[in-house]
C-alpha positions as CSV (number, residue, x, y, z in Angstrom):
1,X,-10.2,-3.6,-35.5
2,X,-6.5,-2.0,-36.2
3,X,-4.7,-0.9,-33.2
4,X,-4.4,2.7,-34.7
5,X,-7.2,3.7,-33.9
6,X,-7.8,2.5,-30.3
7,X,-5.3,5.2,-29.1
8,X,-4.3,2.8,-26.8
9,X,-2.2,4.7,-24.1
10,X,-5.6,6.7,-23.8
11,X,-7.5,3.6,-23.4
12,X,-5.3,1.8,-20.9
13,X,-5.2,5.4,-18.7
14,X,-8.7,5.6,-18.8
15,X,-9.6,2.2,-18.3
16,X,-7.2,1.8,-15.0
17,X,-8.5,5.3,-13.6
18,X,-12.0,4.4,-13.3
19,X,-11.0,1.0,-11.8
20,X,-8.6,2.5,-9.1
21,X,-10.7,5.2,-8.3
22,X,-14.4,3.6,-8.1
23,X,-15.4,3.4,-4.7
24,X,-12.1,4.4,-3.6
25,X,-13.0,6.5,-0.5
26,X,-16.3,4.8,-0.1
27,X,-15.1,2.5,2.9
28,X,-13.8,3.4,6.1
29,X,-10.2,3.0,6.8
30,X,-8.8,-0.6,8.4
31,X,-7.3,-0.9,11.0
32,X,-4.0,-1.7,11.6
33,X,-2.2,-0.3,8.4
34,X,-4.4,1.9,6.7
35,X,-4.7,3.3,10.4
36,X,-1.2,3.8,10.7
37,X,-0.1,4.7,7.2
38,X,-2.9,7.2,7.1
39,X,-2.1,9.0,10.8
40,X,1.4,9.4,9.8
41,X,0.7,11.2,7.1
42,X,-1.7,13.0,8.8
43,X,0.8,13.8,12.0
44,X,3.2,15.2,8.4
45,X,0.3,17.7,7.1
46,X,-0.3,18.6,10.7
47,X,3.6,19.3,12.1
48,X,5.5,19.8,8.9
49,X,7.7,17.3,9.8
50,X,8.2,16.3,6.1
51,X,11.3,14.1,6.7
52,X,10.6,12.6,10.5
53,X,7.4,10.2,10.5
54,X,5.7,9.8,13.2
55,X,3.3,8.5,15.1
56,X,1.2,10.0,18.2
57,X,4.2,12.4,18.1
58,X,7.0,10.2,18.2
59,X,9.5,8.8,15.5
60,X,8.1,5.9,13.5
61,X,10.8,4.8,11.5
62,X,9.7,1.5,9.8
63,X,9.2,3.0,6.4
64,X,10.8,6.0,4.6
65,X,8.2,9.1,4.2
66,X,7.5,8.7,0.0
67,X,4.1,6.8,1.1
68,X,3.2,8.9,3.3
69,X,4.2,12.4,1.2
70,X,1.9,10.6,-1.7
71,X,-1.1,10.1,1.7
72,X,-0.1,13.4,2.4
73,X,-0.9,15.0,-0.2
74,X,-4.3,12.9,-1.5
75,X,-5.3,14.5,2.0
76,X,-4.3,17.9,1.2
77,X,-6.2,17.9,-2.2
78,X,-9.6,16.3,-1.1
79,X,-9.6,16.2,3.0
80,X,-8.8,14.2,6.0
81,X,-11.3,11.2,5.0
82,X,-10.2,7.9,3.1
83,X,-11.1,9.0,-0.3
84,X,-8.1,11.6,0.5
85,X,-6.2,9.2,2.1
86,X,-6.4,6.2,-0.8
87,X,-6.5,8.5,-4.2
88,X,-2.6,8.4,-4.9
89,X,-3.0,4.3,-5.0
90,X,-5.7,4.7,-7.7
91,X,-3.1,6.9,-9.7
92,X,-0.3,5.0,-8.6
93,X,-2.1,1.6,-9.9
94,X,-3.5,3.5,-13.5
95,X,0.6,4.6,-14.7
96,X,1.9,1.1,-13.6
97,X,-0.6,-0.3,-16.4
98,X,0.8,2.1,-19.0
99,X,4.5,1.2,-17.8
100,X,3.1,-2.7,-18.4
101,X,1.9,-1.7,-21.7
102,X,5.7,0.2,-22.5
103,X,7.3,-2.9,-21.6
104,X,4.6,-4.9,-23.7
105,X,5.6,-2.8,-26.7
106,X,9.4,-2.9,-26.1
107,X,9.7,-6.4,-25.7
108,X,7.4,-7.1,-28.8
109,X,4.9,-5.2,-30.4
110,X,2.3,-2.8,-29.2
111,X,-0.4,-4.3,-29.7
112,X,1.5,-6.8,-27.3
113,X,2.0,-4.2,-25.1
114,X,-2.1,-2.7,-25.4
115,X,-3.2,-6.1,-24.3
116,X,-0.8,-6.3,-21.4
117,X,-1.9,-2.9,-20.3
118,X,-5.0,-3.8,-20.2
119,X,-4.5,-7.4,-18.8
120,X,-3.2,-5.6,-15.2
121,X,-5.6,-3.1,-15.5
122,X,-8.5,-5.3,-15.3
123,X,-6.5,-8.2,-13.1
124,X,-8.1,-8.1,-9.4
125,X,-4.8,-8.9,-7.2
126,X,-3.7,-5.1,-8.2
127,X,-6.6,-3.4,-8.3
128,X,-7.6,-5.3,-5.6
129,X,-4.0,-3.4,-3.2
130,X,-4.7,-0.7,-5.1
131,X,-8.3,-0.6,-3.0
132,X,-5.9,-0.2,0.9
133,X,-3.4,1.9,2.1
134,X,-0.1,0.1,1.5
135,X,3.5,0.7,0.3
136,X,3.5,-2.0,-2.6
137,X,1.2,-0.3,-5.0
138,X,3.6,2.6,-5.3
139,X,7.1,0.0,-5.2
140,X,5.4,-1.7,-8.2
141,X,5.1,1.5,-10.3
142,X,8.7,2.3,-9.3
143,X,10.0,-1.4,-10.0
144,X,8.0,-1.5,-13.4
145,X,9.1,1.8,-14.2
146,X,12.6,1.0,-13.6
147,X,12.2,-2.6,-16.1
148,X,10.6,-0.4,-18.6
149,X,14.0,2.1,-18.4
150,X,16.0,-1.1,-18.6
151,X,14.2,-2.4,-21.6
152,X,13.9,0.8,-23.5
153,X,18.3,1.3,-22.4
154,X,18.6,-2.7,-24.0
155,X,16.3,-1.8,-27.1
156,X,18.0,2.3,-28.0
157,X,19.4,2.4,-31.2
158,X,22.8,4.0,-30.2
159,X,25.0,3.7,-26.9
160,X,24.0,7.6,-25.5
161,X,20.5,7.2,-25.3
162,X,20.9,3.6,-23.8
163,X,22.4,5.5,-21.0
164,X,20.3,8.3,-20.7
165,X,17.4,5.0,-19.9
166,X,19.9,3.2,-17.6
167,X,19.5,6.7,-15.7
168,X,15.8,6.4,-15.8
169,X,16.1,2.7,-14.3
170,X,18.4,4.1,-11.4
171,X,16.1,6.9,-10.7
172,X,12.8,4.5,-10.3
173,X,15.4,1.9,-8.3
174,X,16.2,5.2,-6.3
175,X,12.6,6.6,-5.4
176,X,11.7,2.4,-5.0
177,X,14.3,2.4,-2.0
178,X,12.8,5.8,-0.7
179,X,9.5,4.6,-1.0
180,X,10.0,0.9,0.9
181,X,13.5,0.4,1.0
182,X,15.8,-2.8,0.1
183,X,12.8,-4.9,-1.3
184,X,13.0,-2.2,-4.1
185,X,16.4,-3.3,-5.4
186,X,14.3,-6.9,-6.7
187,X,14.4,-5.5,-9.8
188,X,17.4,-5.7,-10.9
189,X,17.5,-9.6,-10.0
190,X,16.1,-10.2,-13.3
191,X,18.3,-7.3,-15.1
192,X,21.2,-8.6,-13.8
193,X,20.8,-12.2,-14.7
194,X,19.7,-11.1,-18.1
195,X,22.4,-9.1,-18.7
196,X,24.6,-11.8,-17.8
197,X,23.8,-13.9,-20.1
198,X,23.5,-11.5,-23.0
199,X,26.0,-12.0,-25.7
200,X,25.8,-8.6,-26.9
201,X,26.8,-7.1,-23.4
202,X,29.7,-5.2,-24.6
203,X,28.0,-3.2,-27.4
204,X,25.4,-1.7,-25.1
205,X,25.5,0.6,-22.0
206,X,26.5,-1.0,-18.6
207,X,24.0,-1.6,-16.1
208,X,26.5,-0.7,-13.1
209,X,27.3,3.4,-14.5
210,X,29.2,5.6,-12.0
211,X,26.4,8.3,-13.2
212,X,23.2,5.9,-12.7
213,X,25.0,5.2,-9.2
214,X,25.2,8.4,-8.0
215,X,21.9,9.4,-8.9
216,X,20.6,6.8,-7.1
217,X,22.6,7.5,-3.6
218,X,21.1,10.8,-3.9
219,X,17.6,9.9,-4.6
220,X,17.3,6.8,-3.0
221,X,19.7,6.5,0.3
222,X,19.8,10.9,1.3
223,X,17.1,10.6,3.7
224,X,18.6,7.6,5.3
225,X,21.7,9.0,5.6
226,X,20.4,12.4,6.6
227,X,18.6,10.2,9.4
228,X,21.4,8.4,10.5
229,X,23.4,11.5,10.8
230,X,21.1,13.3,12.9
231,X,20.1,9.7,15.2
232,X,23.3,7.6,15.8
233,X,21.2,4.6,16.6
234,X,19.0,4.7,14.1
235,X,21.5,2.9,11.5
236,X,21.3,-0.1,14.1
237,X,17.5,-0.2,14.4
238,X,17.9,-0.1,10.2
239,X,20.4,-3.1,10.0
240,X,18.9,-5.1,12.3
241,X,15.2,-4.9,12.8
242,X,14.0,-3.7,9.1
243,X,16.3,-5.8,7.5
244,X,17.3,-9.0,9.6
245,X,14.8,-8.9,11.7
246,X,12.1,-9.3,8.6
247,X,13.8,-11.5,6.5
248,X,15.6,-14.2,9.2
249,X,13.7,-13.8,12.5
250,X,10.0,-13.7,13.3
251,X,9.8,-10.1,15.3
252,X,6.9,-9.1,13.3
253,X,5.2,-12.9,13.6
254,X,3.9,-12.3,9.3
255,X,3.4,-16.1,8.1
256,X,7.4,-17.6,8.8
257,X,5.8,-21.1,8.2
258,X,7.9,-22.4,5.8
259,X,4.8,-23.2,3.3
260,X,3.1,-19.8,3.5
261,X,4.7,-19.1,0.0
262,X,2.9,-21.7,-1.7
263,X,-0.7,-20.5,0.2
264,X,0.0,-16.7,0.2
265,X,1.9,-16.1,-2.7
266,X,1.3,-18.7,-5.8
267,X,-2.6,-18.8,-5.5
268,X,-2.0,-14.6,-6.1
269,X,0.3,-15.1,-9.2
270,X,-1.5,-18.0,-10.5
271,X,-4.9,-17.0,-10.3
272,X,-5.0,-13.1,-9.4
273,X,-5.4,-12.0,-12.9
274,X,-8.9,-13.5,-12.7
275,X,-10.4,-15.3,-16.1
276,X,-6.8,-13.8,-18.1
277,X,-4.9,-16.5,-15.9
278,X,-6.4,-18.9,-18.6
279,X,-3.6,-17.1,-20.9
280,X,-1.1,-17.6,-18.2
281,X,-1.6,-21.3,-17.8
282,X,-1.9,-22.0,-21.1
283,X,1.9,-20.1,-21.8
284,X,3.7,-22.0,-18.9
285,X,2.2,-25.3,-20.1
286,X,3.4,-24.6,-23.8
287,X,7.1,-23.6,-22.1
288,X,7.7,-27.0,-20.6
289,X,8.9,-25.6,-17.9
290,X,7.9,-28.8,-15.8
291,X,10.7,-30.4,-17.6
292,X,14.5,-29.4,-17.9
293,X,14.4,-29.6,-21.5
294,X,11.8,-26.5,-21.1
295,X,14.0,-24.2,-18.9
296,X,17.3,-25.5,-21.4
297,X,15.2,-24.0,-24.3
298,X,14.1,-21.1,-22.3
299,X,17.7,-19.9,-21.1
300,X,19.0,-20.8,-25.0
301,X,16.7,-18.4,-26.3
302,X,17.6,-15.8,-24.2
303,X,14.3,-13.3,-25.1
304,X,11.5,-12.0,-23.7
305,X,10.7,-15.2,-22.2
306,X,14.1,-15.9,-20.0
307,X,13.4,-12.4,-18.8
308,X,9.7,-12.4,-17.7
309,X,11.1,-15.9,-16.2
310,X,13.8,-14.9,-13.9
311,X,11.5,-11.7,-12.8
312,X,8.8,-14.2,-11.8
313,X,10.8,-17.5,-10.8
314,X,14.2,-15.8,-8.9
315,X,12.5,-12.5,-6.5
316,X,9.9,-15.5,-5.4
317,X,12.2,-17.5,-4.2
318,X,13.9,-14.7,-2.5
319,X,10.7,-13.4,-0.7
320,X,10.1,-17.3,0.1
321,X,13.8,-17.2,1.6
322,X,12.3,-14.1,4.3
323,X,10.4,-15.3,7.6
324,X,8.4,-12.3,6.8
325,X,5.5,-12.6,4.7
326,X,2.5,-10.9,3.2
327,X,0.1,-11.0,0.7
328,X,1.1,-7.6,-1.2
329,X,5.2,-8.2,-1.0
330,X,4.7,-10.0,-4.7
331,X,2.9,-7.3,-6.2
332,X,5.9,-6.0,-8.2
333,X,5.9,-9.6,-9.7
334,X,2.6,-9.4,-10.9
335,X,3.6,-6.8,-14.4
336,X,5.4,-10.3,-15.4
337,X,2.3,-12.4,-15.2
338,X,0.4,-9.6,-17.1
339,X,2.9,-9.3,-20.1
340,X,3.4,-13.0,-20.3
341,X,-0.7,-13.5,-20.1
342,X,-0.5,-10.6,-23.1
343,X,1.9,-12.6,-25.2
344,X,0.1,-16.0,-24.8
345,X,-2.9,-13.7,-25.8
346,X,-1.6,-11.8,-28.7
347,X,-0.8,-14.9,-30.7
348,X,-4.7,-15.1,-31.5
349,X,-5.2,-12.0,-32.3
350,X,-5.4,-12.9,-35.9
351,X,-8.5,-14.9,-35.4
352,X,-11.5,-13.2,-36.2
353,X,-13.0,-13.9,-32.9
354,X,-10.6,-12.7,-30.8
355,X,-10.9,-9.2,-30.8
356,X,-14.3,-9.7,-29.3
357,X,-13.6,-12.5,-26.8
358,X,-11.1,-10.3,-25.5
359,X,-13.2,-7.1,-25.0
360,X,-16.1,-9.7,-23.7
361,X,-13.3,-10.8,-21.3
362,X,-12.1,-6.8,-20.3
363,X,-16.0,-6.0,-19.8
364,X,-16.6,-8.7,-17.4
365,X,-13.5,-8.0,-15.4
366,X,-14.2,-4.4,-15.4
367,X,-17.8,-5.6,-14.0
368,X,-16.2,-7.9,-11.5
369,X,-13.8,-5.6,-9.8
370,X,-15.8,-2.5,-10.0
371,X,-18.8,-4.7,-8.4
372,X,-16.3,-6.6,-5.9
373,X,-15.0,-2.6,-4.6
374,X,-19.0,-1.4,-4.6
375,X,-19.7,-4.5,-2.2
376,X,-16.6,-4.2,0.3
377,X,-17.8,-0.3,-0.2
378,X,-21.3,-0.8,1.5
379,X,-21.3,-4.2,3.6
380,X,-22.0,-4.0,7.3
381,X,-19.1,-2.6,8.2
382,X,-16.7,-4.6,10.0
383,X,-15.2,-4.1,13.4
384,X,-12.3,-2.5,12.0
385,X,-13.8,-0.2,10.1
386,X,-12.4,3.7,11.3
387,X,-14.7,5.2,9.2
388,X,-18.3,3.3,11.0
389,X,-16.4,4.0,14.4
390,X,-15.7,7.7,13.7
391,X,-19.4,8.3,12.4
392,X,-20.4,6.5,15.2
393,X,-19.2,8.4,17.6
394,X,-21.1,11.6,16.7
395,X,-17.9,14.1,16.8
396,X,-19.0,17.5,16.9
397,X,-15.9,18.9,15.5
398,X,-16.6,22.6,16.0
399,X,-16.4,21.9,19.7
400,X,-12.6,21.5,21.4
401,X,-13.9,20.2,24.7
402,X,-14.6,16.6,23.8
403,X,-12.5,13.9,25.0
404,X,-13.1,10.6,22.9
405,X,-11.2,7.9,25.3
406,X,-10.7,4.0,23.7
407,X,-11.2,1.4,26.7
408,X,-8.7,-1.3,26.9
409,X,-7.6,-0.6,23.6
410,X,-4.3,0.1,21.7
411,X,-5.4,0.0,17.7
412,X,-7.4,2.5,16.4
413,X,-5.1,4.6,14.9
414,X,-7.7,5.3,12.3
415,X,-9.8,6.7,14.6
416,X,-6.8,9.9,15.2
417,X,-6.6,10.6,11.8
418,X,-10.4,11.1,10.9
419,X,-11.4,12.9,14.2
420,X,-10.4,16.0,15.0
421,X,-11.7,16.1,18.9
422,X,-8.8,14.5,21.6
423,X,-8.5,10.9,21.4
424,X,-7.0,8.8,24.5
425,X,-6.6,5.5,24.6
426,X,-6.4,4.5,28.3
427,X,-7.0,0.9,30.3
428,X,-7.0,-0.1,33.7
429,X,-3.3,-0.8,33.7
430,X,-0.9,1.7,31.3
431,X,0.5,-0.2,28.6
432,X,2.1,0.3,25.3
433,X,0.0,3.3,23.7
434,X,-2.3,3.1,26.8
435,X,-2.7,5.1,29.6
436,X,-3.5,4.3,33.1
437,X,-7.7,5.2,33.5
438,X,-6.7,6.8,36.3
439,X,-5.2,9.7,34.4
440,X,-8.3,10.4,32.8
441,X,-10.1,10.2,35.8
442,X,-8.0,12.7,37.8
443,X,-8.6,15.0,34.4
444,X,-12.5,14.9,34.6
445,X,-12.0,15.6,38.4
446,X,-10.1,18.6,37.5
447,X,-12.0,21.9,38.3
448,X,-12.2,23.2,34.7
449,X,-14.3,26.4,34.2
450,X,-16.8,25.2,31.2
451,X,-18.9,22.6,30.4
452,X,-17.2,19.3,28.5
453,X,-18.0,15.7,28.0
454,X,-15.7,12.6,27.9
455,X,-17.1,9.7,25.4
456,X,-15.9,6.2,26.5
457,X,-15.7,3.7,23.7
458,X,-14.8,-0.2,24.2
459,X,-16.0,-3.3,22.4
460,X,-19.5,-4.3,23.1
461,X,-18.9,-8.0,23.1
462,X,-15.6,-8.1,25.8
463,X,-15.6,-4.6,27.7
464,X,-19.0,-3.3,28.0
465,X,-19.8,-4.3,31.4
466,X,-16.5,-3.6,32.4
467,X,-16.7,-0.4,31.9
468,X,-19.9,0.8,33.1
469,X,-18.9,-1.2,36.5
470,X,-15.5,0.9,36.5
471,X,-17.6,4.1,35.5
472,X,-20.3,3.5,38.3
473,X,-17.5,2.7,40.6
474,X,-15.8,5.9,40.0
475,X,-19.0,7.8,40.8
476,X,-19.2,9.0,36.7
477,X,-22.9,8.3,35.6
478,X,-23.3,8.4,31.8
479,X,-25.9,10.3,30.5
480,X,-26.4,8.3,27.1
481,X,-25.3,5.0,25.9
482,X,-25.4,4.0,22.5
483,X,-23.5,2.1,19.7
484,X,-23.3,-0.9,17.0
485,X,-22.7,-4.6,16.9
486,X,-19.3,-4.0,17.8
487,X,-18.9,-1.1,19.6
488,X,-20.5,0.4,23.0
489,X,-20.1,4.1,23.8
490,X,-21.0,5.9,26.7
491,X,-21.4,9.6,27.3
492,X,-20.3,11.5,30.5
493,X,-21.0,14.9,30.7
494,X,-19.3,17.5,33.1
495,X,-20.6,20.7,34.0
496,X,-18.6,23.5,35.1
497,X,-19.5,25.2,39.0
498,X,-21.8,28.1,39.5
499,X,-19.6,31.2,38.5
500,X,-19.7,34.4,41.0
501,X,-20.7,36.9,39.3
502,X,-17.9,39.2,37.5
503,X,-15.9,36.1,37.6
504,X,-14.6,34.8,34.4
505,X,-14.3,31.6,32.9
506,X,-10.4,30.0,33.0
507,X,-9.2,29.4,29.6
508,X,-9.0,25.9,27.6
């Protein structure tokens, strides 16, 4: 079977598409992030406020807006619904395979770089983020990208076109930082110690270039400046909360324990690639690099390995280093375990077997993941499942006088970006996002001149009875009651007075 004539780029494309894109949209949004990411993006398409997130109308700064232009923009092309909403991840996930691949085939050969391609696409940790609304599918493609430029920049025959790559490096390192900020600048962790180390240094283009520099201020740090500009204390809220306030303090309470890197983040890099981590083990055993004499011959060397080493080994420690942890921060590690799976791999492929143990091993991981997206797709859906709660609550979107108000709740923001009736969330005491009941109350009180209805949602298993004792008490009888396992809804309808005749209606 000659490599020629797999066309592998074709191959690879294919292959990750129909991974990141089955079952896709077949799941509801979850709630909190996919919730969030998704209403922001939605608040964009609706306010074309294309450089100010927000969220229920105010500024929501955590994140810069690339995500949510990608969200944006899924939603645009297929509608406000979660195949919309998660389609850019599916594309985002397919060209970080063929960037694997590139930096398969510039480090070694490519039919290196075909199995390494292949090797992510089938993996289940990224196909498996590439199934939610996050930031770190679209930081990997920039961060593999921007290794792939470096590569190709260390690999160019002649000193201008190693430069014209270092540009494509800063560029991905620049639209990285727009897309999650700081964490994006892990990738040159492992460039710069490589470099460092390179005897050759002098002959080929600098990594540090005034012109890669400035293209990446202007790509990378223009909307923060922009921002800063126009909200002096935003540069503050910058500094201290995104930055120390994730990696030294606990403010967002994500897994400071100090030995959540060894349950969150090795068992993903370890074992996420599924049955290719075989390859995986098998290459760090055969490194020795349980012994110094293993790392001594590693650094010596200075190839391929060294590099795929200090990508892996020095940005874990640094994410171990922040009290702030989650699953998905290491996905931009993950290329390294792919390629160096793909080289442990590749040194069989002269066996006669091979070929077809490796396809038997791509078909079953296709089958695994593809099955494993299907399932999540059509379980019971769980209680923070946006989708089951919006079909649930039988929106008649042609009609503008429904009021959909969540009891005693302040989640749900996935519930705002699939409906497009008025959504409250309101409790018996205003706090954060909630409002007094009261409020709504007085509103149904109002004298309005049509007919409308008000639709109370709370959790069946905590609020139910709550809530019909704070209806009844209020003198609102509900008309119709229904729901789920988890959720219990109850319809109030209110009907406008008799109107004299000749008398019109007051307007919405």
């Amino acid at each position: 079977m000659k490599m020629t004539t797999l066309r592998p780029v074709l191959v690879i494309l294919a292959l990750a598409l129909v991974i990141g894109i089955a079952f896709q949209g077949s799941r509801g949004l979850y709630e909190s992030t996919e919730g969030r990411y998704a209403l922001c993006a939605r608040e964009m398409l609706d306010t074309g406020k294309w450089l100010e997130p927000t969220l229920f109308g105010e500024p929501h700064w955590t994140k810069p807006p690339l995500t949510y232009w990608a969200i944006a923009a899924g939603v645009r092309v297929l509608g406000r619904n979660a195949w919309g909403a998660r389609l850019p991840n599916a594309l985002f996930f397919a060209l970080t395979a063929l960037a694997v691949a590139g930096i398969g085939a510039r480090m070694w050969d490519k039919r290196t770089g075909f199995l390494a391609g292949v090797i992510y696409a089938t993996s289940l940790f990224p196909a498996g983020v590439a199934f939610s609304l996050n930031t770190d599918t679209l930081l990997a493609m920039w961060e593999t990208l921007a290794i792939f430029s470096f590569w190709s920049a260390d690999r160019a025959p002649d000193r201008s076109r190693s430069r014209r790559w270092m540009l494509g490096m800063w560029l991905a390192l620049g639209l990285g930082f727009a897309t999650k900020g700081p964490p994006a600048l892990i990738a040159l962790v492992p460039v710069l110690v490589y470099r460092r180390r390179d005897p050759a240094r002098k002959r080929k283009a600098p990594v540090f270039d005034w012109a890669g520099l400035v293209l990446f201020c202007l790509v990378g740090l223009s909307w923060y400046v922009y921002e800063c500009l126009r909200n002096p204390t935003l540069l503050a809220y910058f500094l201290g909360d995104e930055i120390v306030g994730r990696v030294a303090g606990n403010e967002f309470g994500r897994n400071p324990e100090w030995y959540r890197p060894f349950t969150l983040y090795l068992p993903f890099l370890l074992a996420g690639a599924g049955l290719w981590s075989w390859y995986l083990w098998r290459a760090l055993a055969e490194a020795r690099l349980h012994c110094a004499a293993g790392w001594r011959a590693l650094v010596e060397r200075h190839g391929p390995g060294f590099f795929l080493a200090t990508w892996l080994l020095l940005p874990f420690l640094l994410f171990s280093l922040s009290t702030s942890r989650m699953i998905t921060y290491v996905l931009p590690l993950f290329p390294a375990v792919a390629l160096i799976a793909a080289r442990r791999a590749g040194k069989e492929w002269r066996s006669d077997a091979f070929p077809r143990k490796f396809l038997a091993v791509a078909v079953v991981m296709f089958l695994l993941i593809v099955t494993g997206k299907a399932v999540a797709a059509y379980r019971p859906p769980p209680r923070d499942d946006m989708g089951a709660l919006y079909r649930l609550c039988r929106f008649d979107d042609k009609v503008s006088r429904n009021l959909f108000v969540l009891f005693q709740e302040h989640r749900q923001l996935g519930l705002n970006f699939y409906a497009h009736s008025r959504v409250v969330r309101a409790g018996l005491e205003p706090r954060g996002r909630m409002v007094g009941l009261e409020r709504v109350f007085g509103e149904m009180r109002a004298p309005f001149g049509f007919d409308w209805q008000v639709v109370f949602i709370c959790r069946r298993s905590t609020n139910r009875d709550l809530l019909m004792a704070t209806l009844k008490r209020e003198g609102f009888v509900p008309s119709e009651t229904w729901g789920d396992a988890n959720w219990f809804l109850a319809r109030v309808e209110l009907r406008a007075p008799p109107q004299k005749e000749g008398e019109n209606a007051p307007a919405h």
